[in-house]
SEBA-568508 format. One record per residue (C-alpha): z, y, x; residue in three letters; chain; residue number from 1. Coordinates in steps of 0.001 Angstrom, whole numbers. Each point is the difference from the previous one (the first is absolute). Last residue first. Layout:
<nodes>
         w         v         u   residuo   cadena   num
         Z         Y         X       ALA        A   NUM
...
</nodes>
This chain:
<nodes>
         w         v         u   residuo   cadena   num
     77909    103145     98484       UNK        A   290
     -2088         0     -2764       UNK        A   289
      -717     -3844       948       UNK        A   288
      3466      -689      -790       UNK        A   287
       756     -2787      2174       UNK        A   286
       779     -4133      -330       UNK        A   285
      2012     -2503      1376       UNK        A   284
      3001      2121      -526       UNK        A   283
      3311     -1197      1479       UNK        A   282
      2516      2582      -780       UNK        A   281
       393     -1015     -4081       UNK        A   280
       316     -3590      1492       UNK        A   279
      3924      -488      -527       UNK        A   278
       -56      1241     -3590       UNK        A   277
     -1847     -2383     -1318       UNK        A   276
     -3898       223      -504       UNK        A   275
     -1813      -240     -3322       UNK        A   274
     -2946     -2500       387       UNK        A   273
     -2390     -1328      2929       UNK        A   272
     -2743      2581      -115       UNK        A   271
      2883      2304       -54       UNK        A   270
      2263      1797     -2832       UNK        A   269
      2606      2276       196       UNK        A   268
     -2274      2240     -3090       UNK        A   267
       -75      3025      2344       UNK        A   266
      -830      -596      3450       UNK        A   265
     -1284     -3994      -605       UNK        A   264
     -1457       656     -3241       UNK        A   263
     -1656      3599       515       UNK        A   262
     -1520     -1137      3220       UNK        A   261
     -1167     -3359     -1336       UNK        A   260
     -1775      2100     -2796       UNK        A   259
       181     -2246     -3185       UNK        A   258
      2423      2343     -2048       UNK        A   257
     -2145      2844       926       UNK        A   256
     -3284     -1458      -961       UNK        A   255
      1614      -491     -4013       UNK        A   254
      1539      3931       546       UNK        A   253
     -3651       732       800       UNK        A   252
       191      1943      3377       UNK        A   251
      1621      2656      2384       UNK        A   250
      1708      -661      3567       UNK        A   249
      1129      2333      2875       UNK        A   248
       890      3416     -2435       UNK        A   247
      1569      2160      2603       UNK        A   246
      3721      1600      -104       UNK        A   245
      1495     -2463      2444       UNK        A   244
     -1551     -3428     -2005       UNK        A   243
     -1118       296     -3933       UNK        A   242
     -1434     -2510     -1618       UNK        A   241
     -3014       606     -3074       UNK        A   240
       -35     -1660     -3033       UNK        A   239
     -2461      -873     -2857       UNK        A   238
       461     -1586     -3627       UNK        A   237
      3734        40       312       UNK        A   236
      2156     -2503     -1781       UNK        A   235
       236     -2811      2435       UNK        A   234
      -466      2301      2882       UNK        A   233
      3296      1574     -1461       UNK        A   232
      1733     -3124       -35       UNK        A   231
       -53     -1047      4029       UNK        A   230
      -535      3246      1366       UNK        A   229
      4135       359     -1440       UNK        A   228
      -550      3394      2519       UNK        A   227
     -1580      2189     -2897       UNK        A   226
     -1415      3675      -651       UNK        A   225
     -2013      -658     -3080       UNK        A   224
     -2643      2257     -1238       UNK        A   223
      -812      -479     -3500       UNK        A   222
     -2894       491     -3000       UNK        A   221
      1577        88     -3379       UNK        A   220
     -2575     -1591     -2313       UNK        A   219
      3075         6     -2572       UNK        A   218
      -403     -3907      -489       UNK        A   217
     -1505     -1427      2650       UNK        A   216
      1951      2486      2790       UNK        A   215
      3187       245     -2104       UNK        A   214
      -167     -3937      -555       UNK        A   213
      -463      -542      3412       UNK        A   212
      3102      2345      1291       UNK        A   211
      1910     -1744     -2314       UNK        A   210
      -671     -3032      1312       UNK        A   209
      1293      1672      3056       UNK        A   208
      2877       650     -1274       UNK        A   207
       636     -3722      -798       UNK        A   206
      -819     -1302      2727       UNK        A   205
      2365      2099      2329       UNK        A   204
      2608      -849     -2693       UNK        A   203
       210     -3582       656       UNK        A   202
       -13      1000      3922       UNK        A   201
      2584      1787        95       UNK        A   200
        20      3683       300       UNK        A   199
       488      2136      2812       UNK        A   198
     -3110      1613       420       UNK        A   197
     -2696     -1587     -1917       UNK        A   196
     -1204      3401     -1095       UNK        A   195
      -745      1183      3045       UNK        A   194
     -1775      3430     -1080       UNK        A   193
     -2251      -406     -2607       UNK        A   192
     -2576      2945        27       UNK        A   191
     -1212      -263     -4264       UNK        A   190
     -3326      1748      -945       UNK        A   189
     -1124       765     -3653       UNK        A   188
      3639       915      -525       UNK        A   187
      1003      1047     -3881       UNK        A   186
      3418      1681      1286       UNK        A   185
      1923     -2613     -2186       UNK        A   184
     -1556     -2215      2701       UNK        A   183
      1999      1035      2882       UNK        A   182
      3313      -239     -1930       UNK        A   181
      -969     -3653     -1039       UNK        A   180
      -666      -541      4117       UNK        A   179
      3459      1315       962       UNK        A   178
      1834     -1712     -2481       UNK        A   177
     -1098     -3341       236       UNK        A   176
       818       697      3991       UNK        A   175
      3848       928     -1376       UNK        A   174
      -323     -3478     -2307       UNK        A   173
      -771     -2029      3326       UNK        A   172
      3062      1683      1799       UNK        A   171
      2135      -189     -2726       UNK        A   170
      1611      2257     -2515       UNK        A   169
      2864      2197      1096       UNK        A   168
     -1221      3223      1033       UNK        A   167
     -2823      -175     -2375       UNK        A   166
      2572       558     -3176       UNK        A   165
      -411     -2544     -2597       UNK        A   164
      -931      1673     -3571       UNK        A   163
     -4155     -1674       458       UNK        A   162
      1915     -3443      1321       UNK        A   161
     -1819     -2131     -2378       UNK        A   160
     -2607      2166      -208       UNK        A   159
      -591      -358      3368       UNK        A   158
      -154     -3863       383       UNK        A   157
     -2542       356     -2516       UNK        A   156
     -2499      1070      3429       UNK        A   155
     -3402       590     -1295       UNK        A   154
       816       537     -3793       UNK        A   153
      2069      1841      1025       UNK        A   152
     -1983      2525      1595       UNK        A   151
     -2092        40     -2491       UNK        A   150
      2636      1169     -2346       UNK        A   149
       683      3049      2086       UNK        A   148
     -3559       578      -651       UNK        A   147
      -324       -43     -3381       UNK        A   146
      3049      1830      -257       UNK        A   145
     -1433      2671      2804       UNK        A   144
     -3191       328     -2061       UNK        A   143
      2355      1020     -2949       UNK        A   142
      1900      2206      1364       UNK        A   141
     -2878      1969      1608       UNK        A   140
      2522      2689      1287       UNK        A   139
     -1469       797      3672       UNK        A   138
     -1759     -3591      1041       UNK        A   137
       476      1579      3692       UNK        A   136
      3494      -924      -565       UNK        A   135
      -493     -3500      -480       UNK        A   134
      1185     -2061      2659       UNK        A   133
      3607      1632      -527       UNK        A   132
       138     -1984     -3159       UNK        A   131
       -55     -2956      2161       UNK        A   130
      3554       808      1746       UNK        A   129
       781       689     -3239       UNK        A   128
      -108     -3142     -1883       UNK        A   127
      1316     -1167      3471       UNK        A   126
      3323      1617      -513       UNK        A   125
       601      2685      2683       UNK        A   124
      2324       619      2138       UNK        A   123
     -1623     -2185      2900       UNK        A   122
     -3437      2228      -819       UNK        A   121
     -2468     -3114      1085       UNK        A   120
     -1210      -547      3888       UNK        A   119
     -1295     -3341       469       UNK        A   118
       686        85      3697       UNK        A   117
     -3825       454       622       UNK        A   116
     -1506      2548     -1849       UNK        A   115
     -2664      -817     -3306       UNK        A   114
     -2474      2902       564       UNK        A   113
     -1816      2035     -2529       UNK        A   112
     -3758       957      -246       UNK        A   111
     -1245       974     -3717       UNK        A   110
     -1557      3000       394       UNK        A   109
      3038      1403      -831       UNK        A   108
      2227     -1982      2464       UNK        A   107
     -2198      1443      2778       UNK        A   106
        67      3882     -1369       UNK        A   105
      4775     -1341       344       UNK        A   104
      -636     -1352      3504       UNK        A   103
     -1751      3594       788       UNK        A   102
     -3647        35      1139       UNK        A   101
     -1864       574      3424       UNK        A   100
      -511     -3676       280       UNK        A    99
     -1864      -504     -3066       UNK        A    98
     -3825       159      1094       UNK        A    97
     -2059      -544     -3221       UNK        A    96
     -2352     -3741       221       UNK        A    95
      2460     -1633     -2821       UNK        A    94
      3148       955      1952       UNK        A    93
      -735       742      3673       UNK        A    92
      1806        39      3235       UNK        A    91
      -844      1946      2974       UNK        A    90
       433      -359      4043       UNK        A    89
      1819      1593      2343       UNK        A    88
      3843      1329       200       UNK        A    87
      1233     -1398     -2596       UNK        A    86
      3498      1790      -106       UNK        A    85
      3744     -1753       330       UNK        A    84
      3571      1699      -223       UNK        A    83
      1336     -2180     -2554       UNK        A    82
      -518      1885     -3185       UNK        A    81
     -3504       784      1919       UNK        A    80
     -1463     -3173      -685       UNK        A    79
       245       -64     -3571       UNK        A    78
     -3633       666      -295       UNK        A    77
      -497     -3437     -2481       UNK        A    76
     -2544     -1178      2476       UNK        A    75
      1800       673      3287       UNK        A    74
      2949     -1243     -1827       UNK        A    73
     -1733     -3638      -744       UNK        A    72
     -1493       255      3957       UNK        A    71
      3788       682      1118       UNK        A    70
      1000     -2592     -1724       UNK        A    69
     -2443     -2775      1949       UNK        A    68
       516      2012      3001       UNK        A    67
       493     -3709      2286       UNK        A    66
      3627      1075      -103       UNK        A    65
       782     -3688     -1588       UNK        A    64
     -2420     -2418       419       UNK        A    63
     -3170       117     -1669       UNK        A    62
     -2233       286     -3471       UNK        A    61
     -1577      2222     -2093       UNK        A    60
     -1320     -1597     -3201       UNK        A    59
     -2318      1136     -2353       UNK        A    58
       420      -933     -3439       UNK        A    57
     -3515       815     -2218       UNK        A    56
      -971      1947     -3131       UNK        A    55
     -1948      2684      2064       UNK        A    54
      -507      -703      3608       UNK        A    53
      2635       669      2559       UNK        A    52
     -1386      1375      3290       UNK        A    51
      1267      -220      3297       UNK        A    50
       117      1933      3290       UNK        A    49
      2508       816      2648       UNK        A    48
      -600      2445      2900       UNK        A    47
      3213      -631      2427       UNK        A    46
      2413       -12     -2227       UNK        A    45
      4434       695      1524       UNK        A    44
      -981      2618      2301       UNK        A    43
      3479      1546       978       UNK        A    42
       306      3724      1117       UNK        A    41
      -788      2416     -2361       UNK        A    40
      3397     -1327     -2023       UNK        A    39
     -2105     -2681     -1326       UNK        A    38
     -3787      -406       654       UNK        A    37
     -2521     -1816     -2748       UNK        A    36
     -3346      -529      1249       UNK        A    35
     -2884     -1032     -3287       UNK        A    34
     -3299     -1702      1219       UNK        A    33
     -1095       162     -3694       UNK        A    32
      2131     -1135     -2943       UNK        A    31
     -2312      -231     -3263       UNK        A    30
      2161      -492     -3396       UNK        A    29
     -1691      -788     -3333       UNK        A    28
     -3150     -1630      1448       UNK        A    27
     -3297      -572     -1250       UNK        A    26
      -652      3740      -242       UNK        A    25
     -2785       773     -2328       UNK        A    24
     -2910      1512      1488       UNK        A    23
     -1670      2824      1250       UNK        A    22
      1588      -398      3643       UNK        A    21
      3213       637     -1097       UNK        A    20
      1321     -3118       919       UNK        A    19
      -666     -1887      3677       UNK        A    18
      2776      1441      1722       UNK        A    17
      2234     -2790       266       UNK        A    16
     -2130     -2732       824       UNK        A    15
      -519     -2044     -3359       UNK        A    14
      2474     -2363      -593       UNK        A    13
     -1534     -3770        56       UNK        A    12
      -377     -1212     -3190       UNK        A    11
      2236     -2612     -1835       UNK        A    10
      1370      2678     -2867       UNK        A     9
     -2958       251     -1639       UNK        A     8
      -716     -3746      -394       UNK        A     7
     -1614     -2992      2291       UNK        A     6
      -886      2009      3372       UNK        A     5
      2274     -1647      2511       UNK        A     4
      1106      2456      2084       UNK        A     3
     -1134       424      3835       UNK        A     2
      1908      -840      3332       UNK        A     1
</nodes>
């Protein structure tokens, strides 16, 4: 499947690889044929590759365990917090090879992830919470205003509960949280991890609006880890699905949402409409990657 060509972010990813031949790197992050193995023992990717070009959202899509998180973590190089090491492959940030590099080197080159489970400081109010997004700022007080006030200008929800503790604000304000944190840190590259998790389906739309408007607006590129493949293929520029550690299916996010495959396997919809419950074990058709 190829990308439409009608603005930057509507190309085709280059193959990872492809920068530092001379030229400018197209892409922000390059994944090539990375194997991630937990506990020396369990293979969990089998050689996965995928580029996200600068400015766009690139979604990475599949059931749960497909290794969509452990792709984000590969990336971020907090692998080894749970036992895990990429075992083949490389990863590159603008064309440079970043996969021998500390999570905190990533953040400062502008690299940060968004975890799954919207994790915020429970004891913390979320004023603070997003203060801790700054520290590699150092004591630029009046950068970190500016910034803080970004934030809420993004999500005014927050402001209004700035003095709230975390711990006790909601789930959709706790993922609010976690992504204005991320981008007191000045991100030029956001890994989303799940951020529909949870959350109804009012809110679902509006964080991802959000996710837009930080993209447009900030020229934030992204990498979003996402079951809902439903809404994020309606945001994303490009996608790639994820089946048993392999990526089976990559394309236009427009393409995507047209692929019979991807409809009937992932949208619950066949040639002849969503199905009910009672026919989800009577396929008419296959996966052809299988």
């Amino acid at each position: 499947m190829s990308m439409a060509s009608s603005g930057p972010t509507d190309r085709l990813p280059h193959q990872a690889g492809e920068a530092g031949r001379g030229t400018a790197p197209s892409n922000v992050l390059d994944v090539a044929n990375v194997e991630v193995i937990y506990n020396h023992v369990i293979l969990v990717l089998k050689g996965v590759s995928l580029s996200v070009p600068q400015g766009a959202i690139v979604a990475l899509l599949g059931a749960n365990g497909a290794g969509k998180s452990t792709t984000l973590k590969a990336i971020s190089n907090l692998l080894r917090t749970e036992r895990g090491e990429v075992t083949k492959g490389r990863i590159l940030y603008r064309g440079e090879r970043v996969d021998g590099l500390t999570p905190s080197d990533l953040v400062r080159r502008g690299v940060i992830q968004v975890m799954e489970g919207r994790h915020c400081f429970g004891h913390l109010t979320v004023e603070e919470n997003l203060l801790t997004g700054a520290f590699i700022q150092g004591g630029k007080r009046r950068q970190i205003a500016d910034d803080l006030e970004k934030v809420y200008h993004y999500f005014p929800r927050l402001k209004v509960r700035r003095s709230s503790q975390a711990g006790y604000t909601s789930g959709g304000e706790q993922q609010m949280t976690a992504i204005g944190r991320a981008l007191m840190s000045r991100p030029t590259t956001i890994l989303l991890d799940e951020p529909s998790m949870g959350l109804a389906p009012q809110l679902v739309e509006e964080i991802f609006e959000i996710v837009k408007n930080l993209n447009e607006r900030e020229k934030v590129s992204m990498l979003l880890a996402e079951q809902n493949t439903n809404v994020a293929l309606r945001y994303a520029h490009y996608g790639y699905i994820l089946e048993n550690g392999r990526v089976v299916l990559d394309g236009d996010a427009a393409s995507l949402r047209e692929n019979e495959d991807v409809k009937e396997f992932y949208l619950g919809v066949s040639g002849e409409g969503r199905r009910s419950f009672r026919d989800v074990k009577h396929y008419r058709r296959r996966k052809r990657w299988l």
